[in-house]
KOLVOLO-103247 format. One record per residue (C-alpha): residue number from 1; x, y, z; residue in one letter. Coordinates in steps of 0.001 Angstrom, whole numbers, padded with zeros to 6 digits, m for minus. Last residue first. Example, Ala and Ser with C-alpha at 12.3 -4.5 7.8 and 13.67 -1.06 7.14 Angstrom:
# KOLVOLO-103247
{2 {013670 m001060 007140} 'S'}
{1 {012300 m004500 007800} 'A'}
//
This chain:
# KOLVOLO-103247
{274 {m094749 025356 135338} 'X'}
{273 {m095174 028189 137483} 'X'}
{272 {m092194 030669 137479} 'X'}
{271 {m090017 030422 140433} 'X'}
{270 {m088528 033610 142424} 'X'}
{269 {m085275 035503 141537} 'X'}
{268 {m086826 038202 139699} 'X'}
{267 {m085343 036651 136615} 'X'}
{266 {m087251 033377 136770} 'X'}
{265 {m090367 035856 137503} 'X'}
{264 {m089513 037731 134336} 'X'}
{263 {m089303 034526 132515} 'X'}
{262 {m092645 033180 133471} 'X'}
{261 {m094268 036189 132729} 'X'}
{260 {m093066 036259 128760} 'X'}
{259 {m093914 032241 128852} 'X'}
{258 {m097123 033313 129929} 'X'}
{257 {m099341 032135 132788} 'X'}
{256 {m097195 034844 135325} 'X'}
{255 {m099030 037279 132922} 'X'}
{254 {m102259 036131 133773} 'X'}
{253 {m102687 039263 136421} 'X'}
{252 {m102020 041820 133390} 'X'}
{251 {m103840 040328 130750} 'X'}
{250 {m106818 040298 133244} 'X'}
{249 {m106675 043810 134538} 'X'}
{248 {m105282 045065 130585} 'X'}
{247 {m108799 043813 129351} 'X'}
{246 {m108600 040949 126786} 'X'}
{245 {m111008 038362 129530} 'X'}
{244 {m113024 040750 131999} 'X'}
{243 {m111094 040302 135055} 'X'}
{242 {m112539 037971 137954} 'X'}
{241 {m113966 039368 141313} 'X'}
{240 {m112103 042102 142932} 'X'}
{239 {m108450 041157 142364} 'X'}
{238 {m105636 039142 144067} 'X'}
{237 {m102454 038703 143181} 'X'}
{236 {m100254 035619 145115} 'X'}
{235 {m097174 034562 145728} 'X'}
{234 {m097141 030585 146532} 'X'}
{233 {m094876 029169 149684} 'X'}
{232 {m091993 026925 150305} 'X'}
{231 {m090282 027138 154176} 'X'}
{230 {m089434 023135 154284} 'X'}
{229 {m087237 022953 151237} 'X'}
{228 {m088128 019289 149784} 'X'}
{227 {m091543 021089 148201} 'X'}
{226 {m090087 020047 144339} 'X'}
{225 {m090908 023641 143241} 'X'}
{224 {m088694 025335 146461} 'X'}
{223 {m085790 022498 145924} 'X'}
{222 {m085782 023360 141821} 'X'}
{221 {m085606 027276 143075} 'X'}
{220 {m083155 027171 145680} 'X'}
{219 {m083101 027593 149121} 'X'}
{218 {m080501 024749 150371} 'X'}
{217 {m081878 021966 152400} 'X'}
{216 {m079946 020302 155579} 'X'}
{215 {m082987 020899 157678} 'X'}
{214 {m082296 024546 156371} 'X'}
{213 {m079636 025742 154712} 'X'}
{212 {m078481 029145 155059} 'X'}
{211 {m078153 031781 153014} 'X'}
{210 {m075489 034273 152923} 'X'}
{209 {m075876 037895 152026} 'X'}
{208 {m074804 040826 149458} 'X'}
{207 {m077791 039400 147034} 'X'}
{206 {m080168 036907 148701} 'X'}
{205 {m083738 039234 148237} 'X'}
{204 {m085225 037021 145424} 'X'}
{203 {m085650 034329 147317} 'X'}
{202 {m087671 035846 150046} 'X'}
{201 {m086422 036789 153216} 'X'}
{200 {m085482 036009 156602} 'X'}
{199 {m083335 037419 159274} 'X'}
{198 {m079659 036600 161295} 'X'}
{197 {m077410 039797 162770} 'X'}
{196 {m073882 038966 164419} 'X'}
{195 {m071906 040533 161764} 'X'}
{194 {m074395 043419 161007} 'X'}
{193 {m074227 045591 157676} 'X'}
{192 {m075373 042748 154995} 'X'}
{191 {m077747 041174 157768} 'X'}
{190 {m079214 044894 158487} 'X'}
{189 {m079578 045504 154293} 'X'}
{188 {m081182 042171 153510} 'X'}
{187 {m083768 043140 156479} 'X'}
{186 {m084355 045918 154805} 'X'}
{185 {m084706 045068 151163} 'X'}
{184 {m087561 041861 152736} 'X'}
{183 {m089537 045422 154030} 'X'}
{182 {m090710 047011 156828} 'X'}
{181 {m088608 046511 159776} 'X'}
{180 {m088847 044601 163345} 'X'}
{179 {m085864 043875 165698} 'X'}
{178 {m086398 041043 167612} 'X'}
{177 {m085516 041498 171633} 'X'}
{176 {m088884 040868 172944} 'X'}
{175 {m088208 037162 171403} 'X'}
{174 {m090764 036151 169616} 'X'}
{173 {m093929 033894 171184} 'X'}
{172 {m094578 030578 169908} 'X'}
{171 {m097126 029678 166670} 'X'}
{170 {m095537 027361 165658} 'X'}
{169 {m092297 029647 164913} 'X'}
{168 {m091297 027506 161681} 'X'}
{167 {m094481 027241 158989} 'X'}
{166 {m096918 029053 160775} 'X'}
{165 {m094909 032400 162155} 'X'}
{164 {m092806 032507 158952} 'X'}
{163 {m095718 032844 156814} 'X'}
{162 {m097286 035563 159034} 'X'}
{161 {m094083 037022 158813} 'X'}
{160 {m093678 036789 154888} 'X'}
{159 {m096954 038122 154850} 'X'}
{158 {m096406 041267 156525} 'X'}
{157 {m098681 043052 159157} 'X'}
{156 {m096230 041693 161562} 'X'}
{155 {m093244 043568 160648} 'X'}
{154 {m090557 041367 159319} 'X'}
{153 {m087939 040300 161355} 'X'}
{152 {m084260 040667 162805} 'X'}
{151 {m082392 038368 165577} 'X'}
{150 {m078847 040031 166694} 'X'}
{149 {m077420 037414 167753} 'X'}
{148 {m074983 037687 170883} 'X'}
{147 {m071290 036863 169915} 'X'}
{146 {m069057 034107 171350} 'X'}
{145 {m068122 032841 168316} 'X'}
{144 {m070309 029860 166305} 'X'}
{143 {m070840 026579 167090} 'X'}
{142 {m074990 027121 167321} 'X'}
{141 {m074594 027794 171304} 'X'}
{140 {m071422 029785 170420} 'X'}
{139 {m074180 032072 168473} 'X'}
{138 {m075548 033519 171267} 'X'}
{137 {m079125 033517 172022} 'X'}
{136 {m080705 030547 171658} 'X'}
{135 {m083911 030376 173711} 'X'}
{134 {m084562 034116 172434} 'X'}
{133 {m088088 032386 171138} 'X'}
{132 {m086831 033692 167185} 'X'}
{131 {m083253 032031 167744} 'X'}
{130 {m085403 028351 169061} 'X'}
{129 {m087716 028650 166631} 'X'}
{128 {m084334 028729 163695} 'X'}
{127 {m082896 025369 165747} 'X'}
{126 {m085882 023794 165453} 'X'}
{125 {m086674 024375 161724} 'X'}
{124 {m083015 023192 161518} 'X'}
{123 {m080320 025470 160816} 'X'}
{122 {m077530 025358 158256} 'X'}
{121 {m073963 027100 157069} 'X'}
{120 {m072518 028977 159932} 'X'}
{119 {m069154 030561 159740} 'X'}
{118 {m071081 034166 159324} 'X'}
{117 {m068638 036351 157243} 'X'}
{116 {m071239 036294 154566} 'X'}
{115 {m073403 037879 157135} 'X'}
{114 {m076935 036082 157657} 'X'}
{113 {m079546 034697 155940} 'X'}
{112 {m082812 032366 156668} 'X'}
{111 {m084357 032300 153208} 'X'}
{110 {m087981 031929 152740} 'X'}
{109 {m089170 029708 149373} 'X'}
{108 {m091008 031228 146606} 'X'}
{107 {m093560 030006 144469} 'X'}
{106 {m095075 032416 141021} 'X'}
{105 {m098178 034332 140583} 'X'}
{104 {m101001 032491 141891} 'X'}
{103 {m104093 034421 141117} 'X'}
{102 {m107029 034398 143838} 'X'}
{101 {m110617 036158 143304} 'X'}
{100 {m111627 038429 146258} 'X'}
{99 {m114908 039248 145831} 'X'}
{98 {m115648 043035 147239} 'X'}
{97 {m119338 043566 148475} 'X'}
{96 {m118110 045412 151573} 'X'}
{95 {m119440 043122 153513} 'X'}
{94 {m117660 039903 151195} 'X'}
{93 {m114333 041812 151728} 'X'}
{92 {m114484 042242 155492} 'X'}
{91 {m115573 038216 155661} 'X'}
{90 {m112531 037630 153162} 'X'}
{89 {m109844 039546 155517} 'X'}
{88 {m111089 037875 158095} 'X'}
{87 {m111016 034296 157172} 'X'}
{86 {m107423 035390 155857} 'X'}
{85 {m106072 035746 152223} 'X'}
{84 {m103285 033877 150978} 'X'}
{83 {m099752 034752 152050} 'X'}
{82 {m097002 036538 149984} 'X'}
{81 {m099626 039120 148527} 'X'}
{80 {m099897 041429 146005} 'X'}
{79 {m104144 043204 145862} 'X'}
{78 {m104624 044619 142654} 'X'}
{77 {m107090 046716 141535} 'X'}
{76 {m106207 048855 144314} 'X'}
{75 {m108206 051305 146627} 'X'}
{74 {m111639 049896 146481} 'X'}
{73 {m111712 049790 150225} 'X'}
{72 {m111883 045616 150157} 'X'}
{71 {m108488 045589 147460} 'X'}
{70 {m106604 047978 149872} 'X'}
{69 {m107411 046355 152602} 'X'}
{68 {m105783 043261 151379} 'X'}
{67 {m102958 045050 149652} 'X'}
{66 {m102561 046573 153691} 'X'}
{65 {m102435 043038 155280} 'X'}
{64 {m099871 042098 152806} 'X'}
{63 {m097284 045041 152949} 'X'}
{62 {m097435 048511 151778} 'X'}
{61 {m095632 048101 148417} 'X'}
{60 {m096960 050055 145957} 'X'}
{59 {m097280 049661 142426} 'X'}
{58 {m098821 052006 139739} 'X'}
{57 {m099562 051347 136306} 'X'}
{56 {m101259 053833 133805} 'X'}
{55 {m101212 052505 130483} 'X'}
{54 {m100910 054759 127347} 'X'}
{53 {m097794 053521 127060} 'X'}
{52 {m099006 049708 125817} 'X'}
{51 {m096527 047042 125425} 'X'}
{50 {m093552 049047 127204} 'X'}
{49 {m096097 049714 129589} 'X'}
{48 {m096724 045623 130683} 'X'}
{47 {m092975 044923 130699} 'X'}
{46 {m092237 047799 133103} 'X'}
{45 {m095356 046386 135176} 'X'}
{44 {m094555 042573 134785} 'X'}
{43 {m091061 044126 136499} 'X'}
{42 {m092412 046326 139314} 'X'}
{41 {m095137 043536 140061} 'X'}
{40 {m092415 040523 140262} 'X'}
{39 {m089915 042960 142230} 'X'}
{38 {m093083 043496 144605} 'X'}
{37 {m093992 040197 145003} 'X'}
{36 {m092238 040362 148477} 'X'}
{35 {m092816 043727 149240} 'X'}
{34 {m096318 042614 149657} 'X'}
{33 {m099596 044900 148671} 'X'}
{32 {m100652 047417 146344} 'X'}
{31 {m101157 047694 142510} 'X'}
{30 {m103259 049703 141032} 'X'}
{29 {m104082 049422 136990} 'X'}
{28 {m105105 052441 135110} 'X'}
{27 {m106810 052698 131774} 'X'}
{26 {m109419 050544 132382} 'X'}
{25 {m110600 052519 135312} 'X'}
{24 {m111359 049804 137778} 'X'}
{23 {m110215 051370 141148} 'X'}
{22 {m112436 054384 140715} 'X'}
{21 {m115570 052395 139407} 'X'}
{20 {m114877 050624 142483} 'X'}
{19 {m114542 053348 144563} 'X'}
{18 {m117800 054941 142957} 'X'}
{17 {m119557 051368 143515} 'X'}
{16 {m118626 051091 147200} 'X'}
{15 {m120227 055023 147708} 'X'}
{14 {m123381 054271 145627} 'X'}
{13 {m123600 051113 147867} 'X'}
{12 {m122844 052895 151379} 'X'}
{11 {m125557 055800 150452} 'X'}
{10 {m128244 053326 149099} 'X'}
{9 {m127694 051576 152114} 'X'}
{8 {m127768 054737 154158} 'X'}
{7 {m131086 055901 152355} 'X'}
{6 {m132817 052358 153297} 'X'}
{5 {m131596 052367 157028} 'X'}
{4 {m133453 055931 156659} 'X'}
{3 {m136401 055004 154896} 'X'}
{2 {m136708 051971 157288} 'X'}
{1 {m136645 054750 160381} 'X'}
//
């Protein structure tokens, strides 16, 4: 029986270590995770290449929770994501003898947006819980016409939810009538084609729609670094333990550290560290 345990172990480990051998070819970077820091990991990708063709970069954009699993099944080298890690997620990782190592990438602050034809121009935190609960349901009740709001969100394996949920829905109950999607681009797209409609996305995702202030605060990049717009938040990359320093991994993750990486996030829309 202890030879047994012992020849599944060794089975288990061998397997982890293949998948991480896999993962880590230092030829090929995987990327996987948010579509929130996805524009930042397209671009510092395209940037990365033109510096070295021989590179292999991929970048997928699966959501949070999936970069997370991706990272703890040896799937990605890098784990994108617009929340930090869970409890959970780091208990998984630590069992399958992955160590997440956290690398914050740029800030970013969560637009509430609707139609440009929208006559609204800010929300309170209060005012936004009470759309999500279905408490408010009509924009009259906001000063608006007599039209029922259309109320659209993330899905909830995606950061930007989960970030939503703690910082304005406290934790309360959605309405049963939010409409869920899979991506910050597609919620843009349903507030661009629908009057009525009112979602949330990252800064980078405000072209073709209106943003609203919130607790009299515009979204902006200085008001995101200097924490006086309430719904602020760091973008992260994670990766299995730390890079080897002058491998592609590690020049690749520190990017948003050099003034190369800080203008490409500037141009993505979010805000470079400083």
């Amino acid at each position: 029986m202890k030879n047994s345990k012992r020849m599944i172990g060794m089975v288990a480990a061998i397997g982890i270590a293949a998948g991480v051998a896999l993962a880590g070819d230092p030829n090929k970077i995987v990327v996987d995770g948010s579509t929130t820091v996805g524009p930042i990991a397209k671009a510092f990708a395209e940037y990365y290449k033109g510096k070295h063709p021989d590179l292999n970069i991929t970048v997928s954009e699966s959501g949070s929770g999936n970069g997370a699993k991706s990272l703890i099944n040896a799937a990605c080298d890098v784990a994108t994501m617009s929340r930090p890690m869970k409890n959970s997620e780091k208990q998984a990782a630590k069992d399958a003898g992955v160590l997440p190592i956290e690398n914050i990438v740029a800030w970013d602050g969560i637009a509430l947006i609707v139609h440009p034809s929208n006559a609204a121009g800010a929300l309170t935190i209060e005012q936004i819980r009470g759309i999500y609960t279905g408490k408010i349901s009509n924009w009259k009740e906001l000063g608006g016409p007599d039209v029922p709001i259309v109320v659209v969100s993330r899905d909830t394996n995606s950061g930007t939810y989960e970030t939503f949920e703690t910082l304005v829905m406290n934790k309360e109950k959605m309405t049963d009538k939010a409409e869920y999607v899979g991506s910050s681009g597609a919620i843009r797209q349903r507030v661009m084609s629908t009057p009525a409609a009112v979602g949330y996305v990252g800064l980078a995702f405000l072209e073709g729609v209106k943003a609203l202030k919130v607790n009299g605060i515009e979204p902006t990049p200085e008001t995101v670094l200097d924490k006086s717009y309430p719904i602020g938040r760091p973008l992260f990359m994670y990766t299995n333990g730390r890079p080897k320093e002058g491998t592609h991994l590690f020049n690749f993750v520190n990017m948003a550290n050099t003034p190369e990486g800080k203008k490409i996030v500037d141009a993505t829309g979010f805000v470079s560290l400083k």
